[in-house]
C-alpha positions in Angstrom: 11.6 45.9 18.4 9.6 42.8 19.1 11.6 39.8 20.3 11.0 36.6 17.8 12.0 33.3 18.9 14.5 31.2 16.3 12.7 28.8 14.6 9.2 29.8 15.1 6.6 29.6 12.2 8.4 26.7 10.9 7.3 23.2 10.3 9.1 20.6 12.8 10.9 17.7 11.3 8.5 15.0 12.1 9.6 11.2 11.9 7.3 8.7 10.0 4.9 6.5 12.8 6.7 3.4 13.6 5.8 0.1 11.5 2.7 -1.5 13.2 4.2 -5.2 14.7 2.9 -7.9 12.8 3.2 -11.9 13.7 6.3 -12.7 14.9 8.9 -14.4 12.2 9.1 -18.2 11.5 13.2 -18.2 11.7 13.8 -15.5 14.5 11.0 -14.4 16.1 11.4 -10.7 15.6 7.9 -8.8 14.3 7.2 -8.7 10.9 6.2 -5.9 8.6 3.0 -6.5 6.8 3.5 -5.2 2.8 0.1 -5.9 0.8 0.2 -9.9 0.7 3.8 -10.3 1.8 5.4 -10.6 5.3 8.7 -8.9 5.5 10.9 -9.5 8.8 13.7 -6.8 9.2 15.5 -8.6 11.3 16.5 -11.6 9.3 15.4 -10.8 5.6 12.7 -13.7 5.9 9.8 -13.0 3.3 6.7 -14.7 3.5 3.5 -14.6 1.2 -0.1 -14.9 1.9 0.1 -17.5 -0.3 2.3 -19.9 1.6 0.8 -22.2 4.2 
């Protein structure tokens, strides 16, 4: 009999890449999270638009 290691052939459970750091926010300074034109911090909650100065 051949000896086959557990879990071999399977597909690992991979994690999604980690957000890319945008600018840092205008209330705490953590990074933001860039979402199409809106700035998102996680930290805080602070949103910020591309339209805003």
């Amino acid at each position: 009999m051949k000896s086959v290691e557990q879990g071999a052939g399977r597909s690992r459970d991979r994690l999604p890449p980690p957000p890319e750091e945008g600018p840092p926010c205008d209330l705490c300074g953590a990074p933001m999270l860039e979402r199409h034109c809106k700035l998102l911090c996680l930290s805080c909650g602070y949103v910020r638009d591309c339209s805003d100065p």
